[in-house]
PDB file of N, CA, C and O in Angstrom:
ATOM      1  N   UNK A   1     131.813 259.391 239.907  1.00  0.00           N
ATOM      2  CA  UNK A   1     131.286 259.308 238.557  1.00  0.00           C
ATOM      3  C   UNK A   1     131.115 257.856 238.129  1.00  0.00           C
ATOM      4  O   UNK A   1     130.205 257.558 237.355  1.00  0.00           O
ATOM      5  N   UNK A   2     131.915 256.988 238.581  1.00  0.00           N
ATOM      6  CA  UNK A   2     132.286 255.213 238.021  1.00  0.00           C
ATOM      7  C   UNK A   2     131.461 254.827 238.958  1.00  0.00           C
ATOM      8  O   UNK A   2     130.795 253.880 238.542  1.00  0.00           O
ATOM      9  N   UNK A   3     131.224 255.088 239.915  1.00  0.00           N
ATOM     10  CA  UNK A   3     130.272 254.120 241.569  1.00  0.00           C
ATOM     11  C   UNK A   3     129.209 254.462 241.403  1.00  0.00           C
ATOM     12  O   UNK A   3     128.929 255.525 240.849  1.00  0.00           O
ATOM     13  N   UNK A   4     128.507 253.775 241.773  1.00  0.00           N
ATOM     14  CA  UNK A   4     126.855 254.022 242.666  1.00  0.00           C
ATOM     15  C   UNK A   4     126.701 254.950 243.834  1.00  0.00           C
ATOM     16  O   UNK A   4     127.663 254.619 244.528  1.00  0.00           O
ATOM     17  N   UNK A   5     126.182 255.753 244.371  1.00  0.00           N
ATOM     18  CA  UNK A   5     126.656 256.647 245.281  1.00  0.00           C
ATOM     19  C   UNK A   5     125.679 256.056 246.160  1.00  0.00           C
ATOM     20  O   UNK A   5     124.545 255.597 246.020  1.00  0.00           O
ATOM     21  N   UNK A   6     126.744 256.269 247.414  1.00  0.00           N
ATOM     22  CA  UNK A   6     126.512 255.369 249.253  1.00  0.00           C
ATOM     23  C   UNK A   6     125.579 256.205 249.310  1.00  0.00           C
ATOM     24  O   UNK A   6     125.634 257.057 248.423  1.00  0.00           O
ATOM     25  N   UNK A   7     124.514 256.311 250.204  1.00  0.00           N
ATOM     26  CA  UNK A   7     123.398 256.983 250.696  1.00  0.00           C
ATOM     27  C   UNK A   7     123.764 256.412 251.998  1.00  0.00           C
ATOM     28  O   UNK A   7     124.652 257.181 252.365  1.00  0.00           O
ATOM     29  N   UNK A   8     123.584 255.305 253.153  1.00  0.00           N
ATOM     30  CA  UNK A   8     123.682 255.108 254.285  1.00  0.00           C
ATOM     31  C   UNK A   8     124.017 254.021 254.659  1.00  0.00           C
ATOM     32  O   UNK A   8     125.021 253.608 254.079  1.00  0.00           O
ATOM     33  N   UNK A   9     123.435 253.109 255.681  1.00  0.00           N
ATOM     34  CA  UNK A   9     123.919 251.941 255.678  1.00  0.00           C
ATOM     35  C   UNK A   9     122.934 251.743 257.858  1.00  0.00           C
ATOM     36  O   UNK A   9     122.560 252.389 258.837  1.00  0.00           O
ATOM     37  N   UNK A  10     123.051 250.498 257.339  1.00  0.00           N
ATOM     38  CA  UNK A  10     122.206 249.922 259.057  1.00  0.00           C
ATOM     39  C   UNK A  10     122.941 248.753 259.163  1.00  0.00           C
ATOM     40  O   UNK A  10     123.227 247.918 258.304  1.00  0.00           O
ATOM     41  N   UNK A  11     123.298 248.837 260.761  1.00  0.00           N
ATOM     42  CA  UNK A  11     124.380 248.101 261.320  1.00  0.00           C
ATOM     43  C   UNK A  11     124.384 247.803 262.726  1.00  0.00           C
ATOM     44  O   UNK A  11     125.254 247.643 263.583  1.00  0.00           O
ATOM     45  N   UNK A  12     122.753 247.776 262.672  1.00  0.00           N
ATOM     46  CA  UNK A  12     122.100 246.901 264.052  1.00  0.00           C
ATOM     47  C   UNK A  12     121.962 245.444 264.105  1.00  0.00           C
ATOM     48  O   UNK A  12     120.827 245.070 263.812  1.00  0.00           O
ATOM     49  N   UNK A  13     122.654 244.671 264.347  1.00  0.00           N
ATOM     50  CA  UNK A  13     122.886 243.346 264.111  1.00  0.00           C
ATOM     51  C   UNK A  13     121.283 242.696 264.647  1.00  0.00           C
ATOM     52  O   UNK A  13     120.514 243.163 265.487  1.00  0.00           O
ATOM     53  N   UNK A  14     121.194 241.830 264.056  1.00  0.00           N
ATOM     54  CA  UNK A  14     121.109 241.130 262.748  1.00  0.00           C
ATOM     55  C   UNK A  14     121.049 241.539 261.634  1.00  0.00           C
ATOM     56  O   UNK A  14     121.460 240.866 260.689  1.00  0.00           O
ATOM     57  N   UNK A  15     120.492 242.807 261.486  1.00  0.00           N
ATOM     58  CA  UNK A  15     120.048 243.367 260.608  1.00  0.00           C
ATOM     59  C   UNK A  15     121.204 244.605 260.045  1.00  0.00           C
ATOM     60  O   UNK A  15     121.305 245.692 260.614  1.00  0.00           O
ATOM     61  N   UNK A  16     121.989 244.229 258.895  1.00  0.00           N
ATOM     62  CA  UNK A  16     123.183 244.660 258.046  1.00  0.00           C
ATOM     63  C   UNK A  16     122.681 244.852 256.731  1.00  0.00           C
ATOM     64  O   UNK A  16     122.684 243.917 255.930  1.00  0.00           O
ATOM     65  N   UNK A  17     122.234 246.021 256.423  1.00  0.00           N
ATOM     66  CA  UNK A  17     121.810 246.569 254.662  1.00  0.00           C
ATOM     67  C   UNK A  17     122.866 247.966 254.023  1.00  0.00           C
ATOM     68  O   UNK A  17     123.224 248.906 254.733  1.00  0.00           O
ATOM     69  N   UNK A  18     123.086 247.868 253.112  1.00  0.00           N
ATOM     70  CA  UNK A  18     124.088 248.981 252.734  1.00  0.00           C
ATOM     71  C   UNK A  18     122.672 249.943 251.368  1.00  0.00           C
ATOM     72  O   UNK A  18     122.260 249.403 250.341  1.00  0.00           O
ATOM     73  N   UNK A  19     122.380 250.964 251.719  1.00  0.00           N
ATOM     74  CA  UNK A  19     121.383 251.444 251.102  1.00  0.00           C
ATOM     75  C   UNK A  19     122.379 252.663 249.875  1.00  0.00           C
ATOM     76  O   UNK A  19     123.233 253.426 250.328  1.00  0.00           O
ATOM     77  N   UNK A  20     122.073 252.614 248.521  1.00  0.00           N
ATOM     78  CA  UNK A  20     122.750 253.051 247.464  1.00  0.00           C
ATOM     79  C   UNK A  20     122.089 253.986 246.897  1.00  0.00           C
ATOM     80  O   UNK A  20     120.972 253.904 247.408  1.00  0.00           O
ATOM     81  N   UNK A  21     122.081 255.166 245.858  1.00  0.00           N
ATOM     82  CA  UNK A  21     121.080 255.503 244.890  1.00  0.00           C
ATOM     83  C   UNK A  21     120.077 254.240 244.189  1.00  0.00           C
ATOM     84  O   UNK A  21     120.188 253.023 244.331  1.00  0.00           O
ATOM     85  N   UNK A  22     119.272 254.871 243.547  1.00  0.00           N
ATOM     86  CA  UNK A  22     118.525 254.005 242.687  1.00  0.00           C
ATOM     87  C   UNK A  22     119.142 253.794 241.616  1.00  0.00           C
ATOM     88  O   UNK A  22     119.883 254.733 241.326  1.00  0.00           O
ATOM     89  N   UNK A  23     119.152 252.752 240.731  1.00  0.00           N
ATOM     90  CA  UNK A  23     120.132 252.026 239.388  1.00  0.00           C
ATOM     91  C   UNK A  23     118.372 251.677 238.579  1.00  0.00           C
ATOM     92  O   UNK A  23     118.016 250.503 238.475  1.00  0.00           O
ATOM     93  N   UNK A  24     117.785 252.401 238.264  1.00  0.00           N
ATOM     94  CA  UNK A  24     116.813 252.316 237.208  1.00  0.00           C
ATOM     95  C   UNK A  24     116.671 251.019 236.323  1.00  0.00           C
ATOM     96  O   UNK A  24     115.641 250.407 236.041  1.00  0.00           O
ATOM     97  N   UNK A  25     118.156 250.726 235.907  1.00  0.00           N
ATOM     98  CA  UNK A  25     117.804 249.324 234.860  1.00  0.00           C
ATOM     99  C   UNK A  25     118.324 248.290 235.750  1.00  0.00           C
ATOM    100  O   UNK A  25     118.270 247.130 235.342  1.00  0.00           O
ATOM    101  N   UNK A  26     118.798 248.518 236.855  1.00  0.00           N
ATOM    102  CA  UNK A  26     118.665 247.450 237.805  1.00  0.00           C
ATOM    103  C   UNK A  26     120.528 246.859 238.312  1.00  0.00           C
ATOM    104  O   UNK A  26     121.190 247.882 238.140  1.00  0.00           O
ATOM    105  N   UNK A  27     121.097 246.200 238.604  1.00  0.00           N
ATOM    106  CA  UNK A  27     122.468 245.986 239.110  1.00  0.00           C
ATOM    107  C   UNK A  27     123.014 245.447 238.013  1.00  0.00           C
ATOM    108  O   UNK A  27     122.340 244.746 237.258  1.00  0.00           O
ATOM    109  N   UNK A  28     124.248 245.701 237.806  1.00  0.00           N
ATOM    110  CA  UNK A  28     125.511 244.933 237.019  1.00  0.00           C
ATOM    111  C   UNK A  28     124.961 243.095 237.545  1.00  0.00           C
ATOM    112  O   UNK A  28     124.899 242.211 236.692  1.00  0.00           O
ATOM    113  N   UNK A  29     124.764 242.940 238.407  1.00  0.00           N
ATOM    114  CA  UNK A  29     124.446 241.665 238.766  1.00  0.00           C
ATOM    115  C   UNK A  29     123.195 240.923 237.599  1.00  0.00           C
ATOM    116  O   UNK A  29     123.330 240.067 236.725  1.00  0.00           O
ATOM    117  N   UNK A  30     122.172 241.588 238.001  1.00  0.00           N
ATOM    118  CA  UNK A  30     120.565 241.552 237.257  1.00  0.00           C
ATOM    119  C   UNK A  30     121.283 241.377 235.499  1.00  0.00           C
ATOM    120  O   UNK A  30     121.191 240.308 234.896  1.00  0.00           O
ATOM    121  N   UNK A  31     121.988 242.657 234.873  1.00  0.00           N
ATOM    122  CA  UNK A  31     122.442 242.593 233.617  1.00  0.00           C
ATOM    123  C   UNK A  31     123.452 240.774 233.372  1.00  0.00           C
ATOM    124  O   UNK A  31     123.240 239.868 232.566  1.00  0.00           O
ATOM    125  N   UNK A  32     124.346 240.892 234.304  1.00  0.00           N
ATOM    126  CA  UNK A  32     124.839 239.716 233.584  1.00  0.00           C
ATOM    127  C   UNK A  32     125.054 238.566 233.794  1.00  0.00           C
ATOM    128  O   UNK A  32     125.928 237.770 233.451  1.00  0.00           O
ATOM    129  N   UNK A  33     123.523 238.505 234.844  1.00  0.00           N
ATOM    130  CA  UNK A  33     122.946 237.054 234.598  1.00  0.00           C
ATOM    131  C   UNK A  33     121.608 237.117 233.403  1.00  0.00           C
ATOM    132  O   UNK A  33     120.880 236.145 233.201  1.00  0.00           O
ATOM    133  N   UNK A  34     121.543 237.708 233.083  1.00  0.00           N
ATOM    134  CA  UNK A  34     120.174 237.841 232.546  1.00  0.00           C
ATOM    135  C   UNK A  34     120.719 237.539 230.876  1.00  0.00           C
ATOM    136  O   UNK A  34     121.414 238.203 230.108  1.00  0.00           O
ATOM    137  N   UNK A  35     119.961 236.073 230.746  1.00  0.00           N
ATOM    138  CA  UNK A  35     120.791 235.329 229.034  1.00  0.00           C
ATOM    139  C   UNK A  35     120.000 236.317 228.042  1.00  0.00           C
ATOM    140  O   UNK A  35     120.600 236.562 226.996  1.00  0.00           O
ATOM    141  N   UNK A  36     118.863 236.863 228.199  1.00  0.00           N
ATOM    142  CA  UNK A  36     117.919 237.696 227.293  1.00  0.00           C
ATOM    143  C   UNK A  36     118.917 238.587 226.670  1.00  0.00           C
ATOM    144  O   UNK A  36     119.036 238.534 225.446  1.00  0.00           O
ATOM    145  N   UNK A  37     119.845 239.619 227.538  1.00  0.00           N
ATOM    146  CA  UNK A  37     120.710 240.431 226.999  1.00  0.00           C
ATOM    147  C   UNK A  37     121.947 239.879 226.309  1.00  0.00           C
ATOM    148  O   UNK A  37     122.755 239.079 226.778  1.00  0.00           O
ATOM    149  N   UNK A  38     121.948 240.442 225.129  1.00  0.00           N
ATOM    150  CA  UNK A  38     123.365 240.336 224.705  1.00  0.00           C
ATOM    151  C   UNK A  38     124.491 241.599 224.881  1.00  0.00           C
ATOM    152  O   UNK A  38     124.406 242.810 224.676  1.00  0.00           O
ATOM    153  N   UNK A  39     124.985 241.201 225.098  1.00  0.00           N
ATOM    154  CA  UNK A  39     126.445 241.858 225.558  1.00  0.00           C
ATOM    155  C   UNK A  39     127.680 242.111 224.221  1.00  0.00           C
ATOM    156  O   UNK A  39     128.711 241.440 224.171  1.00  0.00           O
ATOM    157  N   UNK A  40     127.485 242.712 223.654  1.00  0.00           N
ATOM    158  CA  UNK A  40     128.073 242.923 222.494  1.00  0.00           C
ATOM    159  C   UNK A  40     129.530 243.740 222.883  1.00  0.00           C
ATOM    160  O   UNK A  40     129.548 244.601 223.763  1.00  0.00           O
ATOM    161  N   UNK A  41     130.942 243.287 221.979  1.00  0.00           N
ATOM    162  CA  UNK A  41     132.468 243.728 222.688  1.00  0.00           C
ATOM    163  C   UNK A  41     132.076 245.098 223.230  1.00  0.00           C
ATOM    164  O   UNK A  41     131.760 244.970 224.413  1.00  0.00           O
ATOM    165  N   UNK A  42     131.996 246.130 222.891  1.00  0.00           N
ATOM    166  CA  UNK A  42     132.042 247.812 223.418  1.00  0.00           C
ATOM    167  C   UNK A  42     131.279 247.491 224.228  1.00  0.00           C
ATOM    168  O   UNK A  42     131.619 248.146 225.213  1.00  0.00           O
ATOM    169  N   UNK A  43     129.899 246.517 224.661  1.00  0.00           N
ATOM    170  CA  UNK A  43     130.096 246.951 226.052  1.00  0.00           C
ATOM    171  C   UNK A  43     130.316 246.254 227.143  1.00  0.00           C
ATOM    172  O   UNK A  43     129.775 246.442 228.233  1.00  0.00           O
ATOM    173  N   UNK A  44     131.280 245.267 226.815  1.00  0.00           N
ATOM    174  CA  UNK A  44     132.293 244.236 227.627  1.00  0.00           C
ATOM    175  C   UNK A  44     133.610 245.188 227.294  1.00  0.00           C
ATOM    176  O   UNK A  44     134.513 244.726 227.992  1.00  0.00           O
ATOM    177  N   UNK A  45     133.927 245.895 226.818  1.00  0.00           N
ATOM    178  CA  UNK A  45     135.144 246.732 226.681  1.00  0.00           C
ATOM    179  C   UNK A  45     134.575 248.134 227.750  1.00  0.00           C
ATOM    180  O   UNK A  45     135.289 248.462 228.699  1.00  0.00           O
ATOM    181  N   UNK A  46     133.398 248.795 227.504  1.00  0.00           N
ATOM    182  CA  UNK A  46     133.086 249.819 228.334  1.00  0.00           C
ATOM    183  C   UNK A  46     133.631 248.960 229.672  1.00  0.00           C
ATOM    184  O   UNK A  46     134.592 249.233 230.391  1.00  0.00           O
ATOM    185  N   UNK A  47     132.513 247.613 229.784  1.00  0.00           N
ATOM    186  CA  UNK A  47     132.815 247.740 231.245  1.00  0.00           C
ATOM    187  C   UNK A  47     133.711 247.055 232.028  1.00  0.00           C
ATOM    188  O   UNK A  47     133.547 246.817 233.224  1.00  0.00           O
ATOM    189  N   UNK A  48     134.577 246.763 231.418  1.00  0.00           N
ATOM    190  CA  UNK A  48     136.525 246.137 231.684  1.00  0.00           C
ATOM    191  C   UNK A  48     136.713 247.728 231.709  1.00  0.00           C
ATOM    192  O   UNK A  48     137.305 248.055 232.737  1.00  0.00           O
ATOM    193  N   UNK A  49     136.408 248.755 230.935  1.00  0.00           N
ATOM    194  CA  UNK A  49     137.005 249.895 231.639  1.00  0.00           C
ATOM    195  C   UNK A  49     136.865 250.731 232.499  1.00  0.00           C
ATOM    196  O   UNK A  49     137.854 251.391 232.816  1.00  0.00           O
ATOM    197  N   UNK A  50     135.369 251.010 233.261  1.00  0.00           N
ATOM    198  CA  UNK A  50     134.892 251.137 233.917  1.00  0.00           C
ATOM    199  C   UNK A  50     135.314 250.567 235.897  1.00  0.00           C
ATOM    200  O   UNK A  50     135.385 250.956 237.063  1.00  0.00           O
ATOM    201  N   UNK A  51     135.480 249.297 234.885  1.00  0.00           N
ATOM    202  CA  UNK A  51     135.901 248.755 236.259  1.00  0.00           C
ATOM    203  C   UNK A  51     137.268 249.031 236.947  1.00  0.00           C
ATOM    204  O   UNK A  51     137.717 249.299 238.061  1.00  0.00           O
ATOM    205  N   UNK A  52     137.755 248.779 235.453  1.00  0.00           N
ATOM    206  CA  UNK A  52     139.137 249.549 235.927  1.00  0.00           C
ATOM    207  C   UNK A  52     139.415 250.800 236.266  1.00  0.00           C
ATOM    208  O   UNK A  52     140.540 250.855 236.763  1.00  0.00           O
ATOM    209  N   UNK A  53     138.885 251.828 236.215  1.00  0.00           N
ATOM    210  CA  UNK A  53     138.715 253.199 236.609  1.00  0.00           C
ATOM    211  C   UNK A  53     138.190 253.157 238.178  1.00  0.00           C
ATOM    212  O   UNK A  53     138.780 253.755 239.078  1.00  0.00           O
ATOM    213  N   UNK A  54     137.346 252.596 238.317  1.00  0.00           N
ATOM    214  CA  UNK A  54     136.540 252.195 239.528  1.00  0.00           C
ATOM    215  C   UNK A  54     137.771 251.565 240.800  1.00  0.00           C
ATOM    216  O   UNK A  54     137.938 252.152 241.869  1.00  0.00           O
ATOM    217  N   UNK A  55     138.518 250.314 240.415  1.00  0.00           N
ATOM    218  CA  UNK A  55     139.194 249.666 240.918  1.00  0.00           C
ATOM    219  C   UNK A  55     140.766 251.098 241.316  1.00  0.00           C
ATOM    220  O   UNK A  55     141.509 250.879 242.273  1.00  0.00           O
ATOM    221  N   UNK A  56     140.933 252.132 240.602  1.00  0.00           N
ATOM    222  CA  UNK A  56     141.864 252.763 240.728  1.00  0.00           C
ATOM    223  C   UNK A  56     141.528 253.967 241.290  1.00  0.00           C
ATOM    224  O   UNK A  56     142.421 254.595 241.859  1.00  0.00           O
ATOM    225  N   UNK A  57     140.430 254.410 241.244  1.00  0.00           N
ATOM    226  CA  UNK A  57     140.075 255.145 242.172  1.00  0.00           C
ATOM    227  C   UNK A  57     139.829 255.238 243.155  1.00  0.00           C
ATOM    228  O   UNK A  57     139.672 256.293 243.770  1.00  0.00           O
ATOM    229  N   UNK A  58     139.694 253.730 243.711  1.00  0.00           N
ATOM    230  CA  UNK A  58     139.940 253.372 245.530  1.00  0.00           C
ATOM    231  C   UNK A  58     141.468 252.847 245.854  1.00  0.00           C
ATOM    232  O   UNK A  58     142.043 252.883 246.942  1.00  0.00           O
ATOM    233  N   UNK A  59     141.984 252.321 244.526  1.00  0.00           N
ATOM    234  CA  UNK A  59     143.025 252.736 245.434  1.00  0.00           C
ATOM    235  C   UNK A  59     144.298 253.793 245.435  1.00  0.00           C
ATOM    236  O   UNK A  59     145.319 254.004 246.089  1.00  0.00           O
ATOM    237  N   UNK A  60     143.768 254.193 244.574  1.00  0.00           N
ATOM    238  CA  UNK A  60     144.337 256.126 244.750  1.00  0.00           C
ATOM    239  C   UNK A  60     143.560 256.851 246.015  1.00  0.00           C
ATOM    240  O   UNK A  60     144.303 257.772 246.353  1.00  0.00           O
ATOM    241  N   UNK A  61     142.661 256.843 246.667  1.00  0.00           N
ATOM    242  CA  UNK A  61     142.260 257.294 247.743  1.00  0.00           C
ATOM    243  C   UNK A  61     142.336 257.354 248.870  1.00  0.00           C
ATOM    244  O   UNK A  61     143.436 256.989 249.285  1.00  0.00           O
ATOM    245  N   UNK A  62     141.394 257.773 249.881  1.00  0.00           N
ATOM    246  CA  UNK A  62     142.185 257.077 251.365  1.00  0.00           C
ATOM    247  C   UNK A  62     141.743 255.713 251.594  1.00  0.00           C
ATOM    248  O   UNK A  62     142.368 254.970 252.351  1.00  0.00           O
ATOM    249  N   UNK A  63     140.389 255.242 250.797  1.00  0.00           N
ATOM    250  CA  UNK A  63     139.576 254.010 251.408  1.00  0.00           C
ATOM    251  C   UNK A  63     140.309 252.749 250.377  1.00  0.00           C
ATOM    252  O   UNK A  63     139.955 252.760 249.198  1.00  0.00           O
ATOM    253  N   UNK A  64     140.964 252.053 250.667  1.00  0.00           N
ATOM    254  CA  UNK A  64     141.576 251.205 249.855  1.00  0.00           C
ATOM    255  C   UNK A  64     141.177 249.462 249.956  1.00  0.00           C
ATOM    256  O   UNK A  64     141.726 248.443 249.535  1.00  0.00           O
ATOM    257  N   UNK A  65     140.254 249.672 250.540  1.00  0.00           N
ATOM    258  CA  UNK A  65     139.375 247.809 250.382  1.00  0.00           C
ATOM    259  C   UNK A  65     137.945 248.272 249.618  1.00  0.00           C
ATOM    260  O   UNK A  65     137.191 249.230 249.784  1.00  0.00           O
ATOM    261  N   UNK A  66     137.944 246.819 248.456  1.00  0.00           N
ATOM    262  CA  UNK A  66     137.494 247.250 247.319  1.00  0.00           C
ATOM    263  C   UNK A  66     136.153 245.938 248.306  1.00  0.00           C
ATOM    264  O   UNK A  66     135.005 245.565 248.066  1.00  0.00           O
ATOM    265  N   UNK A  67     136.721 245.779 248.922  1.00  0.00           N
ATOM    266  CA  UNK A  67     135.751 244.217 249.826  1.00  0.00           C
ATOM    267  C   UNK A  67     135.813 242.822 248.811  1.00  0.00           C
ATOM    268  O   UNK A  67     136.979 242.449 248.685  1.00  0.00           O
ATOM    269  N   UNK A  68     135.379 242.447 248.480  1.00  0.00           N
ATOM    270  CA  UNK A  68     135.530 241.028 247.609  1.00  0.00           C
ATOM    271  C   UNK A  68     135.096 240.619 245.923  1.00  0.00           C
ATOM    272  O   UNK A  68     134.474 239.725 245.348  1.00  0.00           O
ATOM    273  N   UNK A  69     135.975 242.091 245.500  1.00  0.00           N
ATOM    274  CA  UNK A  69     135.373 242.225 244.194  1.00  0.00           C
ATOM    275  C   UNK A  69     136.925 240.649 243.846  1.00  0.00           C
ATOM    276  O   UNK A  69     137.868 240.171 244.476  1.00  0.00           O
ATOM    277  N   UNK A  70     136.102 240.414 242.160  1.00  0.00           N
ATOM    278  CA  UNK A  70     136.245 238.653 241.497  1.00  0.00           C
ATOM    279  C   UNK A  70     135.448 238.825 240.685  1.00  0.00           C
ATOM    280  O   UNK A  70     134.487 239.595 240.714  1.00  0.00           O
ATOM    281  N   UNK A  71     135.834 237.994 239.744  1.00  0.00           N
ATOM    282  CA  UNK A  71     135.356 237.608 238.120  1.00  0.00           C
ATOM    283  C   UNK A  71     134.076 236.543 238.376  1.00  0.00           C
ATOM    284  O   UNK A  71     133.380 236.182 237.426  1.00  0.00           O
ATOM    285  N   UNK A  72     133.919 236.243 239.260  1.00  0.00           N
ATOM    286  CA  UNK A  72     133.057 234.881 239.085  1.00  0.00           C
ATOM    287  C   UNK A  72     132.100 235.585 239.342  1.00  0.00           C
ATOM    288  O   UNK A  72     130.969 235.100 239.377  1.00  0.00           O
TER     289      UNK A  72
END
């Protein structure tokens, strides 16, 4: 419900892509670099909670590397 859902992944070297659903308004990345948007608290509070739901649901599971999630 909190993730993007895995679809597949290619892992013929050189060539390493991790393929996801579609995200319509585009990545958490795209949103918060993008100075146009403002980010108003509820939804810097949604998504401090989100993440945190996200972050606890891997590691309540069997798969417990989140890979190189960071604030920066």
């Amino acid at each position: 419900e909190h993730l993007t859902r895995f679809v597949g992944a290619c892992t013929d070297p050189p060539n390493i892509c991790i393929l996801t659903e579609y995200c319509p308004r585009g990545s958490l990345q795209d949103i918060l670099e993008n100075e146009s948007i403002t980010l108003d608290w509820m939804f810097r509070y949604s998504l401090t909670t989100d993440i945190v739901k996200g972050m606890l649901f891997l590691h309540n599971g069997v798969i417990v590397s989140h890979g190189n999630l960071k604030s920066s």
